[in-house]
C-alpha positions in Angstrom: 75.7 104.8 191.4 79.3 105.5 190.7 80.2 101.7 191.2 77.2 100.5 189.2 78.7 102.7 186.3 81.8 101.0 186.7 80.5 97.3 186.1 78.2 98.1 183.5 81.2 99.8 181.8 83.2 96.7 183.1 80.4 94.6 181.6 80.7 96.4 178.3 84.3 96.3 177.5 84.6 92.7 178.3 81.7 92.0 175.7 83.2 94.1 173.3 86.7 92.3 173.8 84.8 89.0 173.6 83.0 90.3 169.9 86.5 91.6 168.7 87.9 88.1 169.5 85.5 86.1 167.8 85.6 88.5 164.9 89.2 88.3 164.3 89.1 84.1 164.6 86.4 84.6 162.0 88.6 86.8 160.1 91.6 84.3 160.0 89.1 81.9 159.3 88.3 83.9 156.6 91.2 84.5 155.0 92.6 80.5 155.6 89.5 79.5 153.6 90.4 82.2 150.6 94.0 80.7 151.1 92.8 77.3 151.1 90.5 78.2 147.8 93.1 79.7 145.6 95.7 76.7 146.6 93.1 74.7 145.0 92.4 77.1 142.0 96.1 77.5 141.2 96.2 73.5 141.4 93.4 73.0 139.4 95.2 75.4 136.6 98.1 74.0 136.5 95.9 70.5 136.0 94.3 72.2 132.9 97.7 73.2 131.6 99.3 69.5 131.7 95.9 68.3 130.6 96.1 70.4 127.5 99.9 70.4 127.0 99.0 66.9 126.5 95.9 67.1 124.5 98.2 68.9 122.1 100.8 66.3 122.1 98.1 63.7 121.6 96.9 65.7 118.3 100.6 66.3 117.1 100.2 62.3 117.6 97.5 62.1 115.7 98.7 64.2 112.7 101.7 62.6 112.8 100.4 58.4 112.5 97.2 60.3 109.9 100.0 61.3 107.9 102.1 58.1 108.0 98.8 56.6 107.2 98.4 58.6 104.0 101.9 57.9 103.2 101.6 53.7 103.7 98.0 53.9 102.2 99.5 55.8 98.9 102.8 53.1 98.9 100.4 50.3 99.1 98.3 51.7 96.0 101.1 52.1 94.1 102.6 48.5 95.0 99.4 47.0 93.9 99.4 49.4 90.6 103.3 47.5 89.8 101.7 43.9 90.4 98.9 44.7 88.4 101.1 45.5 85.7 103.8 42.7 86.3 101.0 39.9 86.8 100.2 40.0 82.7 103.9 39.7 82.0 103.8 36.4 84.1 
C-alpha cells in the first residue's frame, strides 16, 4: 500500500516536471515570438520614418521646380510682352 503510494506519487511528480517543462519551452517560445514581433514592428517604423522623411523631401521638391516653374512661366510672358512691343518697331 505504502509502495503503491510511492509510485503513484512517483508517477505524479514526473508528470508534473514533464507539464512544467513543456510549459516553460512554450513560454520562451512565447516570448521569442513577441521578440521576433516587435523586431519587426520597430523595423517597419523606422521604414515609415525614411518613407516619409522622403515623401517630405519629395514635396519640398515639388515646391521648389512649381515655383521655378512660376518664375520661367512669368520670364517667358514678359519676354514675349518685349517682342510684341519690339516687333512693330521692325
Amino acid at each position: 500500500s505504502l509502495g503503491l503510494i510511492c509510485v503513484l506519487l512517483l508517477v505524479f511528480i514526473i508528470l508534473q516536471h514533464i507539464t512544467i517543462t513543456a510549459e516553460r519551452d512554450l513560454m520562451k517560445s512565447y516570448k521569442n515570438t513577441v521578440e521576433e514581433f516587435n523586431q519587426n514592428i520597430n523595423s517597419l517604423q523606422n521604414n515609415y520614418t525614411d518613407l516619409m522623411n522622403e515623401k517630405h523631401q519629395l514635396q519640398n521638391n515639388f515646391s521648389s521646380l512649381s515655383q521655378k516653374n512660376l518664375e520661367l512661366e512669368a520670364r517667358v510672358a514678359s519676354l514675349s510682352g518685349e517682342l510684341k512691343k519690339e516687333a512693330p518697331k521692325h
